[in-house]
N, CA, C and O atoms as CSV, one atom per row, in Angstrom:
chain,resi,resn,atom,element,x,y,z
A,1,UNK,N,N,-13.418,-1.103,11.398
A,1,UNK,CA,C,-12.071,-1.304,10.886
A,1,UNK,C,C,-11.326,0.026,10.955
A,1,UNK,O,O,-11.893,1.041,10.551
A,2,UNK,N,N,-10.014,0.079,11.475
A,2,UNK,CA,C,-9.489,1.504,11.762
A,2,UNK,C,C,-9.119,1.440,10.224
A,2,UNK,O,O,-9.511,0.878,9.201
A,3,UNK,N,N,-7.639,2.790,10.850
A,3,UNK,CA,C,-7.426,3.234,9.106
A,3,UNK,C,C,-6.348,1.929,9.113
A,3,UNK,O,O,-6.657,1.010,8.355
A,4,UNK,N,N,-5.150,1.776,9.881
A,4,UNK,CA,C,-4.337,0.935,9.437
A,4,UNK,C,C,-5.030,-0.339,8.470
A,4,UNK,O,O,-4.675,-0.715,7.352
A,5,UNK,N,N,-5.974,-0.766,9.203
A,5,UNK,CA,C,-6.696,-2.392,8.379
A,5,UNK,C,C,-6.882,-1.735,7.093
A,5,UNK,O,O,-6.418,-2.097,6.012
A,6,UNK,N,N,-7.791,-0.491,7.397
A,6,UNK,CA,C,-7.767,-0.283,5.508
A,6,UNK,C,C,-7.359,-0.033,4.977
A,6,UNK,O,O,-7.886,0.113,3.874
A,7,UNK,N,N,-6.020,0.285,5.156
A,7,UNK,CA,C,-4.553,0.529,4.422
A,7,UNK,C,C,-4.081,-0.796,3.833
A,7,UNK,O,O,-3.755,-0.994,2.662
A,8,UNK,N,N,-4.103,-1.936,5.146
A,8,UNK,CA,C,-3.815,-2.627,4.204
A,8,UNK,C,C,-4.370,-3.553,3.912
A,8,UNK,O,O,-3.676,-4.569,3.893
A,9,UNK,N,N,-5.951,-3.721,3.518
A,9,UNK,CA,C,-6.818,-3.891,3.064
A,9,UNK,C,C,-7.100,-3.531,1.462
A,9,UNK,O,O,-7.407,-4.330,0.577
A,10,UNK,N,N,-6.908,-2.106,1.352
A,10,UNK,CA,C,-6.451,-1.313,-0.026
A,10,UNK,C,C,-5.251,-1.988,-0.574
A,10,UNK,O,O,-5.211,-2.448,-1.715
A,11,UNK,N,N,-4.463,-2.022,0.112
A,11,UNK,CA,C,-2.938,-2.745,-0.533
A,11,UNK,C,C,-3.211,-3.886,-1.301
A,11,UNK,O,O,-3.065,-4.051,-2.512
A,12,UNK,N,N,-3.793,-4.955,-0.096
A,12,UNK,CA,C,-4.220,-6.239,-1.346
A,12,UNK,C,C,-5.401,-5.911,-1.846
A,12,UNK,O,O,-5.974,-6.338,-0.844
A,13,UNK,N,N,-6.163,-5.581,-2.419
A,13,UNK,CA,C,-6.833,-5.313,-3.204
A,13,UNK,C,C,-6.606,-4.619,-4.398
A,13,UNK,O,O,-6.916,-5.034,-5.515
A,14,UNK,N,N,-5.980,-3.398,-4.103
A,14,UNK,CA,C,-4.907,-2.565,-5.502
A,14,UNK,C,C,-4.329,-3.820,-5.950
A,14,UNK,O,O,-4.823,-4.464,-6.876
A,15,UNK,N,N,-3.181,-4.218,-5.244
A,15,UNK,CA,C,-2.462,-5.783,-5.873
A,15,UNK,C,C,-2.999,-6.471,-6.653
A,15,UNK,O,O,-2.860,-6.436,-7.876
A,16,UNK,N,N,-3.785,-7.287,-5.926
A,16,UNK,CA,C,-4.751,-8.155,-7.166
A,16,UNK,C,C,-5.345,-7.798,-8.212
A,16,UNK,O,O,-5.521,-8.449,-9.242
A,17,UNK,N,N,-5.759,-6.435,-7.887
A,17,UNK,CA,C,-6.953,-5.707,-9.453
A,17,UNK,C,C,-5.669,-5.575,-10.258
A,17,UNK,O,O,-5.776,-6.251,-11.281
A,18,UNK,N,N,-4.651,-5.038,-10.188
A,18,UNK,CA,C,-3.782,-4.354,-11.014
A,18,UNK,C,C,-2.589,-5.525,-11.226
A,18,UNK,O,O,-1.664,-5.442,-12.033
A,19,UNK,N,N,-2.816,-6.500,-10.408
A,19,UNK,CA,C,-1.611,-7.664,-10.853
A,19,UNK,C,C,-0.102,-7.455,-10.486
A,19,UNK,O,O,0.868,-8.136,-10.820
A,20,UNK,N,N,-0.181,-6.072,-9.532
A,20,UNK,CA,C,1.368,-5.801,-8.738
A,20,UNK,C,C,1.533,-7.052,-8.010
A,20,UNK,O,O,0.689,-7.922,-7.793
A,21,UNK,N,N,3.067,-6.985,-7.584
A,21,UNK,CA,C,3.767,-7.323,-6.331
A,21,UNK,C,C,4.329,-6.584,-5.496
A,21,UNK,O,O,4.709,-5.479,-5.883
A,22,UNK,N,N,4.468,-6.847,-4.588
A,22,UNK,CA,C,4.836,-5.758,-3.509
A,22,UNK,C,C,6.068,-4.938,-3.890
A,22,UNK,O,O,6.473,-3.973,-3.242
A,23,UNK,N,N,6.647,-5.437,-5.055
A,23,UNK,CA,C,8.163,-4.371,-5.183
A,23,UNK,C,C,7.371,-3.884,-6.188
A,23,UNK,O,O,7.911,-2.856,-6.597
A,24,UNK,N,N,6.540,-4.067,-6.683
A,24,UNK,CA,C,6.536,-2.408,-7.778
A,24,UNK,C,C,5.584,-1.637,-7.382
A,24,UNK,O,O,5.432,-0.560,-7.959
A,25,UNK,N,N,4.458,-2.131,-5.968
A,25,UNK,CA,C,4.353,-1.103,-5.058
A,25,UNK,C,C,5.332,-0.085,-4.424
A,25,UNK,O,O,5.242,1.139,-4.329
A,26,UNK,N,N,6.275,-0.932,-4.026
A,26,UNK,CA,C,7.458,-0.303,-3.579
A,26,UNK,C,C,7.767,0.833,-4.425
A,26,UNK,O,O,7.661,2.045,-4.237
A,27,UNK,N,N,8.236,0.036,-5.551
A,27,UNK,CA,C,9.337,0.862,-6.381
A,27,UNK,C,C,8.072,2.546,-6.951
A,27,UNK,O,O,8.421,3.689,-7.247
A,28,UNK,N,N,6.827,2.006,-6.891
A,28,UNK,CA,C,6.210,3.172,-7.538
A,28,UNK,C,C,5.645,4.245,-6.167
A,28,UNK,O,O,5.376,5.422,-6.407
A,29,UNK,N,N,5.550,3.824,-5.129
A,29,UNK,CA,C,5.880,4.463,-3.711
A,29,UNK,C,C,6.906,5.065,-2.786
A,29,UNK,O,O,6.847,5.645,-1.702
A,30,UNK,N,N,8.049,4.646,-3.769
A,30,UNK,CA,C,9.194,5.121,-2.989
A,30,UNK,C,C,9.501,4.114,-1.602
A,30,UNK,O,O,10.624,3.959,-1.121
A,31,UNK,N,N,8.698,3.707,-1.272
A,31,UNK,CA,C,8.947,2.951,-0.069
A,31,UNK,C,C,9.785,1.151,-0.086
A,31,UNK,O,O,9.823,0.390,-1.052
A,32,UNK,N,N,10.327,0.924,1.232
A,32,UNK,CA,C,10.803,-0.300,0.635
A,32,UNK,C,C,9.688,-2.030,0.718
A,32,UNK,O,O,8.613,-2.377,1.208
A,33,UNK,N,N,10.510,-2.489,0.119
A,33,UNK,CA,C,9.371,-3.770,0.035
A,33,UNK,C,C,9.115,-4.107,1.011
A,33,UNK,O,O,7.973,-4.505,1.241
A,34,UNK,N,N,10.276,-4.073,2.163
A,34,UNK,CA,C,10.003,-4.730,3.636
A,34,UNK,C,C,8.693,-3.675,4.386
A,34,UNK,O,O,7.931,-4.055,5.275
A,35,UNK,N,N,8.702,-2.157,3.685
A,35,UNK,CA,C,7.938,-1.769,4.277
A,35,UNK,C,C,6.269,-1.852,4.118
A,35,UNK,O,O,5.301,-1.788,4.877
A,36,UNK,N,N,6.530,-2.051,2.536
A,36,UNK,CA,C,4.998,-2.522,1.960
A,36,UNK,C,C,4.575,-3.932,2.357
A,36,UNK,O,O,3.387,-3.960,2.679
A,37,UNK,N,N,5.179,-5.082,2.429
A,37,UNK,CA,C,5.137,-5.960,2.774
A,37,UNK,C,C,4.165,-5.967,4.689
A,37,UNK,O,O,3.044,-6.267,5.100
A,38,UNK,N,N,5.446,-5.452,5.285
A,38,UNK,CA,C,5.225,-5.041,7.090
A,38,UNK,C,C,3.645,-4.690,6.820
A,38,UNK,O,O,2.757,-5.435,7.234
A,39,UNK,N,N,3.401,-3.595,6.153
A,39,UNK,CA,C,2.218,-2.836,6.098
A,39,UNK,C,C,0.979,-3.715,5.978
A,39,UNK,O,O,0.063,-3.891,6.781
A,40,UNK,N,N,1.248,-4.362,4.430
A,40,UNK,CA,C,0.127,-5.142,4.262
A,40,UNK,C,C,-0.353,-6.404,4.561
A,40,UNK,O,O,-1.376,-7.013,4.250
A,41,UNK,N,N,0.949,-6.743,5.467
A,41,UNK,CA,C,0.553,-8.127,6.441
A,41,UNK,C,C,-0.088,-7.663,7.908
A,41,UNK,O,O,-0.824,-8.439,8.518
A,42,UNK,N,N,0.263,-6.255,8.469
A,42,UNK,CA,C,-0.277,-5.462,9.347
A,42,UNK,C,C,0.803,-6.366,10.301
A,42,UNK,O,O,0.289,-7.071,11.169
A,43,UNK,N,N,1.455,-6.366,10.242
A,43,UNK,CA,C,2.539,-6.390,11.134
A,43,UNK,C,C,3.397,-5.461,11.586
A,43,UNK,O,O,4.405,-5.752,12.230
A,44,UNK,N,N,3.056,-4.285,11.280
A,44,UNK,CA,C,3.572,-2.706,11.905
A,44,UNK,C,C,2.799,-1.561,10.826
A,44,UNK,O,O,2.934,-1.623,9.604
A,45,UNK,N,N,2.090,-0.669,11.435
A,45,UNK,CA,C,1.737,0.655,11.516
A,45,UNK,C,C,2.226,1.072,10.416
A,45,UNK,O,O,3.451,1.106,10.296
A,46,UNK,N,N,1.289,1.531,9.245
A,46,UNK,CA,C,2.619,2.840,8.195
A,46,UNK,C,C,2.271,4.215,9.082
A,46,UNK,O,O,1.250,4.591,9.657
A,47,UNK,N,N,3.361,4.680,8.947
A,47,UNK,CA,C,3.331,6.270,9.234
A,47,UNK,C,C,2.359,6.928,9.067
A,47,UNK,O,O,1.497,6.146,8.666
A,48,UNK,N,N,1.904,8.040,9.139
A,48,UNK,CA,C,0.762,9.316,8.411
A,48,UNK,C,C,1.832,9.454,6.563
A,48,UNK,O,O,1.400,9.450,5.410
A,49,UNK,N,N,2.962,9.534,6.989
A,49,UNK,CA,C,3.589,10.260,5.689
A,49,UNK,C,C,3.668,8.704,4.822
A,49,UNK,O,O,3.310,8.752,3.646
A,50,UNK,N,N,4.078,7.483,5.317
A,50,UNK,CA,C,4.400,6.005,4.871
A,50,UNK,C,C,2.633,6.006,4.297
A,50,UNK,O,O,2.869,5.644,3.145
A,51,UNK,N,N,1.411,6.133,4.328
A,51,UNK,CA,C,0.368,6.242,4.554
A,51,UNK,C,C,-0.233,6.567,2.988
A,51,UNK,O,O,-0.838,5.883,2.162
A,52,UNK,N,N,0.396,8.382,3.030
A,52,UNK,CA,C,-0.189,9.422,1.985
A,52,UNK,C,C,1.180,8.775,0.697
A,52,UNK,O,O,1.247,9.090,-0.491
A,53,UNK,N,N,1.856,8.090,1.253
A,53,UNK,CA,C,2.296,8.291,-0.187
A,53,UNK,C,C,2.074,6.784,-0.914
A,53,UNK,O,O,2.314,6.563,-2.101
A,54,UNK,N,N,1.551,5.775,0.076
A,54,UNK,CA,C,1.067,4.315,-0.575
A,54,UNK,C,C,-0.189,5.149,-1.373
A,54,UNK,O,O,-0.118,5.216,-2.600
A,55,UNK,N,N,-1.362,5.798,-0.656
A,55,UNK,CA,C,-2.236,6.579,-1.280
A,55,UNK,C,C,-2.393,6.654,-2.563
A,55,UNK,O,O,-2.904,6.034,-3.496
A,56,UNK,N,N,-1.535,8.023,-2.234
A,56,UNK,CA,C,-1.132,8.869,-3.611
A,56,UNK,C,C,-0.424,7.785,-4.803
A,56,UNK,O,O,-0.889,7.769,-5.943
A,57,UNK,N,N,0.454,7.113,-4.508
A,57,UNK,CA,C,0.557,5.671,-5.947
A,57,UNK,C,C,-0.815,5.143,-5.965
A,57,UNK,O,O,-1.361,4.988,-7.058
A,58,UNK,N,N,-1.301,4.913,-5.111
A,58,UNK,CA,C,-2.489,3.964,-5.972
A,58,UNK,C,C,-3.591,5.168,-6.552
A,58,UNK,O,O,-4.399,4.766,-7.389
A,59,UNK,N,N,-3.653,6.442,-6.197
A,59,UNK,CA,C,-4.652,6.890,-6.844
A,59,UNK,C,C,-3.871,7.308,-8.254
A,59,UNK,O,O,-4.496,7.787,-9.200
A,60,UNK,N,N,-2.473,7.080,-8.288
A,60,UNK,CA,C,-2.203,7.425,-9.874
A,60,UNK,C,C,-2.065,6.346,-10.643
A,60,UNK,O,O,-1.614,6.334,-11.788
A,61,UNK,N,N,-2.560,5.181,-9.846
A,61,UNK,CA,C,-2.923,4.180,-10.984
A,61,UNK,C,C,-4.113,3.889,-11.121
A,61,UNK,O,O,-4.337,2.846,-11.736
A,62,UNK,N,N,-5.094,4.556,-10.694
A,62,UNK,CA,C,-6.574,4.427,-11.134
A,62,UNK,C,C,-7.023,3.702,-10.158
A,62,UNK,O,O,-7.925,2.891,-10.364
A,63,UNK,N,N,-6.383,3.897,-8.738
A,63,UNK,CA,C,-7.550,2.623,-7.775
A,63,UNK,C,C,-8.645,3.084,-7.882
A,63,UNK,O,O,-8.836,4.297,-7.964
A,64,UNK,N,N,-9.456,2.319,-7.898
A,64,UNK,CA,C,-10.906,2.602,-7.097
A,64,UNK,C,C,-11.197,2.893,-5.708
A,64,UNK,O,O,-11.989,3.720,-5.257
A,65,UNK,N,N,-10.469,2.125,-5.129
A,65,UNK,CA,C,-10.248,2.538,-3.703
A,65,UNK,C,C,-10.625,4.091,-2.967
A,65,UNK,O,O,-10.385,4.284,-1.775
């Protein structure tokens, strides 16, 4: 599995443990919903930078990931 799948692989999984929806991924990523959404259906690539900062929100909400 490259990194993209486990990007967004991590995505739904953070989601479900923590009971988000994709906008307060968004909103706590800075990024937009269409982009979290795109991401975690793997229907387009996040960036390196679109990437570190889905990351960095989920490690400040305690993923396990």
């Amino acid at each position: 599995m490259d990194h993209q799948q486990d990007l967004a692989a991590q995505l739904l999984e953070f989601e479900r443990q923590k009971e988000l929806t994709d906008n307060a991924v968004a909103l706590g990523s800075q990024l937009s919903v269409e982009r979290v959404h795109d991401i975690k259906s793997r229907s387009s690539q996040a960036t390196a930078e679109e990437a570190a900062m889905l990351e960095q929100f989920m490690q400040s909400q305690g993923s396990n990931n």
